[in-house]
N, C-alpha and C positions, 0 to 999 in steps of 0.2 A: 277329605282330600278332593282337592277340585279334579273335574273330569277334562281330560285333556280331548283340543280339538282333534288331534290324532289316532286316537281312539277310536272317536265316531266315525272320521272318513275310513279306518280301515276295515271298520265292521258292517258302512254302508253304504263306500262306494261302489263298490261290483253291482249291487241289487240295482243302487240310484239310476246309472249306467244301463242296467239292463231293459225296467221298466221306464223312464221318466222320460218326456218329449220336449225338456226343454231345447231353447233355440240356444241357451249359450253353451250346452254341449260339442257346437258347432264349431267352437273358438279357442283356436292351439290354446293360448296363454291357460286358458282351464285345463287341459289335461296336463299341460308343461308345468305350473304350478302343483297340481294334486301329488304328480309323483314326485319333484321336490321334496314335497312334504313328507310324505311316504317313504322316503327312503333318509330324510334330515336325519345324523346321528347313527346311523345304521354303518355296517359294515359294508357294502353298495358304493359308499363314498368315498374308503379310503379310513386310514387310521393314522392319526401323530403318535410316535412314541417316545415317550421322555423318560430321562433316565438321571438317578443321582450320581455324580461322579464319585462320592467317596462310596456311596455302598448301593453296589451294582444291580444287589437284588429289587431294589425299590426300585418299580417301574409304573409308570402311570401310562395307558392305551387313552384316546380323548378321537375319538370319533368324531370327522369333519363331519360341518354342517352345509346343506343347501345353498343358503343365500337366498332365497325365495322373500319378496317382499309379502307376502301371504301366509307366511309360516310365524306361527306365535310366538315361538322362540326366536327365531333371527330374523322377524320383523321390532320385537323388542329390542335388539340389539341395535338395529339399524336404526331404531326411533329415538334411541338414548343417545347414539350419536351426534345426530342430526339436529336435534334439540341442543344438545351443549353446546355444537357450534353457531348454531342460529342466535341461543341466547347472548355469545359471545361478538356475535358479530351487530346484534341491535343496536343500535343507537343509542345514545342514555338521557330519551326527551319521551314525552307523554304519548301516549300512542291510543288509539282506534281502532274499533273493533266493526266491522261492515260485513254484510249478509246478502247475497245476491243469487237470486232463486230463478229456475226457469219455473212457468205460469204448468199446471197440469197437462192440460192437453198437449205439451210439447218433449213431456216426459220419454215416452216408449220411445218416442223417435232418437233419444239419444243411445239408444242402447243396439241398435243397428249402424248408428255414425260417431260410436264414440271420440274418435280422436279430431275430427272433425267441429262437433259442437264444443266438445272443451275447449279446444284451442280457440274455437270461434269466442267463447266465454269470456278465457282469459284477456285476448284481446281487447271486447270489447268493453269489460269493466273497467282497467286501466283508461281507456280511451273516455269514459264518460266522469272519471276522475276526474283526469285533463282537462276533460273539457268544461265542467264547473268549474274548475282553478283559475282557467281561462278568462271566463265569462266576466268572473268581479277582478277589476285591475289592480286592488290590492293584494288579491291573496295569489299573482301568477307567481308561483313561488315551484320548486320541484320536491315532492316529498320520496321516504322512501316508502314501499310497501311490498308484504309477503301473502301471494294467493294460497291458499290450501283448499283442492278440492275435495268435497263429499259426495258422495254417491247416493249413503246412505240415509234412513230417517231412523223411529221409531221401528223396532220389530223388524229391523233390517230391511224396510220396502227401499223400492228404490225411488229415490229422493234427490235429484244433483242440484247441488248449492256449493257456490264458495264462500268460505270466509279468508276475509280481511284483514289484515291488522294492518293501519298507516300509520304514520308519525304525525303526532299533531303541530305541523310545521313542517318547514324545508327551507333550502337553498334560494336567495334571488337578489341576484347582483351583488356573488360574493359573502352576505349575512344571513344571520339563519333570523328566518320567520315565526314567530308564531301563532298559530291558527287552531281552532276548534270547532269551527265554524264550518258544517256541510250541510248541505239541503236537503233535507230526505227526499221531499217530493220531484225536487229537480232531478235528483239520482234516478228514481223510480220510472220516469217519464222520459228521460234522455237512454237508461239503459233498455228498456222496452224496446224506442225506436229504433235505437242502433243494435240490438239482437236481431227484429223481425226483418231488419235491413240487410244484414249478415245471410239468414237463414232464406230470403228472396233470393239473394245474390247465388249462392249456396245451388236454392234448389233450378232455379234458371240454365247456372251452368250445368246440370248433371252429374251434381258430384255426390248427393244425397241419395240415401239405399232404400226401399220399400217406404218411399215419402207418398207417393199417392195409392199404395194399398192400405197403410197403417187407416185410413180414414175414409170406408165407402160413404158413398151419399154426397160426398164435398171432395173440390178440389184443395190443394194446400194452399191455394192463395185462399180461395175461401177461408177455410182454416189460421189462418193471419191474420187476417181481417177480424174474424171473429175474437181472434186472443187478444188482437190489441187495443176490445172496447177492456179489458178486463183488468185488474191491479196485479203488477208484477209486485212481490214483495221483496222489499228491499227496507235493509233495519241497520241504525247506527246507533253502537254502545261507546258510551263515553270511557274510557278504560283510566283509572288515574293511575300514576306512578309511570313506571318505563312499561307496564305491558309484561310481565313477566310470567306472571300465571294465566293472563289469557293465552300469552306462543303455549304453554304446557299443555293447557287445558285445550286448544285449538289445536294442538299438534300431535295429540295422544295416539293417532291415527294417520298421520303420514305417511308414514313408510310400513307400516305394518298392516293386520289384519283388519277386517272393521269390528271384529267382536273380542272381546276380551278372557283369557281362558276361566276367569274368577268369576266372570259372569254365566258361565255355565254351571247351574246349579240340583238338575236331575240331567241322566241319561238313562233309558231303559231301552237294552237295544233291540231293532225294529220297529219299536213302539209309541217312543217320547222324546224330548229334547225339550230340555227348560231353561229357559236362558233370560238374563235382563242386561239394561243397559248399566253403565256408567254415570253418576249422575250425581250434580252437584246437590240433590236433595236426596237423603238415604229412599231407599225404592222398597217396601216389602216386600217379601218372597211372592205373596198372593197376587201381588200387579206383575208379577213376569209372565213373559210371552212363552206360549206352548205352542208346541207342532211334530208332525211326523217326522221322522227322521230324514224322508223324501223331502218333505217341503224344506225343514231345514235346510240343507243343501242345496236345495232348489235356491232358496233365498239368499242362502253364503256365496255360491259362485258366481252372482248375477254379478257381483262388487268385486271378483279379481281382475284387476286391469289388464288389457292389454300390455305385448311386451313394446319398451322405449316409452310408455306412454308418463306422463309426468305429471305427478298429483300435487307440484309444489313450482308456483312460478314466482319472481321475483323481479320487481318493478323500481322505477327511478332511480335511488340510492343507494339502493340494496341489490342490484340488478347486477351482472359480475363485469358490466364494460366500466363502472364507474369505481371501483375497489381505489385504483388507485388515482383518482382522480377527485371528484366530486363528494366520494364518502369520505375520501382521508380529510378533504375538508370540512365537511360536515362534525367527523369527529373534532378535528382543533379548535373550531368556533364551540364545540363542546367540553372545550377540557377533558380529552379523553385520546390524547396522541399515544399513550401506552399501550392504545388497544391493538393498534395499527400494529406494533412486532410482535403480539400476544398471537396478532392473526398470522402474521408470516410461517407460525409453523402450526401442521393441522393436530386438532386435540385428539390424541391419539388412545383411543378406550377398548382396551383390550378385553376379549373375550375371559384372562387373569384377574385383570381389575373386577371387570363386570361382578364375577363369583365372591369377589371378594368383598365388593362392598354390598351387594344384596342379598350372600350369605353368610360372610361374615367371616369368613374360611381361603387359604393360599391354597387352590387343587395343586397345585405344583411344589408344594412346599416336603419333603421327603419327611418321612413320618419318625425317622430314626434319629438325625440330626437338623432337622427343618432348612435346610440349604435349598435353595431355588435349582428343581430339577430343569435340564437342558433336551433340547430338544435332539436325537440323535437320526433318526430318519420318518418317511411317511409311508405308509405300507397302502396299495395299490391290490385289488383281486378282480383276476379276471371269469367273470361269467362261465367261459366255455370251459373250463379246465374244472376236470370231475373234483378235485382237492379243494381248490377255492367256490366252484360253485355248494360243494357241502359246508363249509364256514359262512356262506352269504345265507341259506336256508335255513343253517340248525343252530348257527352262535349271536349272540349280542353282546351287547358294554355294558354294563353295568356295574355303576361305582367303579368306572375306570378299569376296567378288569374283566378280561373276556370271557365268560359265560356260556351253558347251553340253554336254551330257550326254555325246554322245559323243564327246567332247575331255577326255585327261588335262590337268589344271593343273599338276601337280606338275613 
């Protein structure tokens, strides 16, 4: 049975917390996050009660969940969403797979100005699209494109990169283009200038936070100057077909956790945490990453985002001012006007559905006469009250059925 991430923070956050000097201790979003999590599924949030209407005994309890984009479960859920609608909403032409990195020495600095250099990111990758689309006067065409940011590398360091996915082609004067043709090195050279030009502009004004302590010895212009003898890396994968498994495989991670709970493969608590990545080539157990439970954690919450901050941006065609303008034509030069009321109403995947098709089982379904149990109210506990605060300490859910903590149900 895999080790849940829940487990570990509850067994080692108080310690992590006690002893550990990180700086992103400092940052609501981490502790507004942990207790999310900490409390997802618990009696803390409230309880749904469902009931069958012909036989009253059958009752199902379903313990609300967080919402936390960092919580494994109901970032899973939010990722499965998001995904069916994105794939719905693609376009049904060859698409582009692009990777755009900040250079090392400009790393740490994001982790003091996050919201700041992402959106600087974002910006300025679309921007340097453009402006190669630009440059050759056959291809000034508008395509569409979806940014997904990562934080993450290998062994959870931190790592900020975005990926890509464009349409290879777009919109221009009314017909749709085809193109496959981008310049890596033009990318690479235009997206440098106009980052280190961002990041001037940036620290000029004052809007950049520990930008000349992070670097004794050198100012940050120095420090500029110096990155931009250096190759930013910037990589283009040809993707054939619509791009289907790259949105999956690019989007495993959107809206959810950066690590996977199947990828936790020891826990030994205080002592161990063994974990590997996801990976299109099987990994054996002996090449996973180990660390203390501190570092662990140290390294997982470096990567929960601040709160409003936005890990998925979306450009030209795909961008939401053009839905019903520019994309619905993009769709009919495509043969694909049915998509257009597919989209008018949203794919709606219910946490019923979810269980049912990845366990294979209706939780709702009455055990007696299998009729779709209804929902008849939400039960609410409040803290202060000696009655409910002993249900919030000493009860849980388990298999839908409320429980004493120290009683197996199973």
């Amino acid at each position: 049975m895999a080790v849940k991430l829940k487990t570990i923070i509850e067994n080692e956050w108080e310690e992590f917390k006690r002893t550990s000097d990180s700086d992103e201790l400092k940052r609501p979003a981490v502790h507004d996050n942990i207790r999310k999590i900490l409390q997802c599924k618990t009696l803390w949030l409230g309880l749904q009660v469902y009931q069958c209407e012909d036989h009253q005994a059958e009752v199902r309890l379903v313990p609300c969940t967080c919402k936390s984009r960092f919580c494994p479960s109901c970032g899973y859920k939010a990722n499965l969403v998001w995904l069916n609608q994105l794939l719905a909403k693609a376009l049904p032409c060859d698409h582009q797979h692009l990777v755009f990195t900040l250079t090392y020495e400009l790393r740490e600095l994001t982790k003091d100005n996050r919201r700041l250099i992402f959106n600087l990111m974002s910006r300025t990758l679309w921007r340097t699209i453009k402006q190669f689309l630009k440059k050759h006067k056959n291809l000034d065409y508008l395509p569409g494109a979806v940014g997904i940011l990562h934080t993450f590398g290998k062994g959870l360091k931190w790592h900020v990169h975005y990926h890509v996915m464009i349409t290879a082609g777009g919109l221009k004067n009314g017909r749709w283009v085809k193109n496959e043709y981008l310049n890596e090195d033009y990318l690479k050279k235009a997206w440098k200038a106009k980052m280190l030009a961002g990041l001037r502009k940036l620290y000029r004004s004052g809007q950049l936070v520990k930008a000349t302590g992070r670097y004794p010895g050198q100012t940050f212009e120095q420090l500029l100057s110096e990155v931009y003898h250096k190759d930013w890396y910037v990589w283009i994968d040809r993707v054939k077909g619509d791009g289907t498994f790259a949105f999956v495989y690019l989007g495993r991670y959107a809206k959810r956790a950066c690590i996977s709970q199947k990828g936790i493969i020891e826990y030994r608590r205080g002592k161990l945490v063994v974990w590997k990545e996801r990976s299109k080539i099987p990994v054996p157990d002996i090449c996973a990453h180990r660390a203390t439970p501190n570092n662990f954690l140290d390294l997982l919450i470096t990567h929960i985002p601040n709160r409003y901050d936005h890990q998925v941006h979306y450009f030209g065609l795909y961008s939401s001012r053009q839905k019903n303008t520019l994309y619905a034509k993009a769709l009919k030069l495509l043969n694909r006007q049915a998509l257009i009321k597919k989209l008018k109403g949203k794919l709606n995947l219910t946490w019923r559905k979810l269980m049912k098709w990845v366990h294979g089982f209706n939780p709702l379904a009455c055990s007696i006469c299998g009729k779709e149990m209804k929902r008849v109210c939400i039960l609410f506990f409040n803290p202060k009250h000696p009655a409910d605060r002993d249900l919030l300490l000493n009860y849980e859910i388990r298999n839908y059925q409320l429980v004493a903590k120290g009683f197996d149900s199973s």
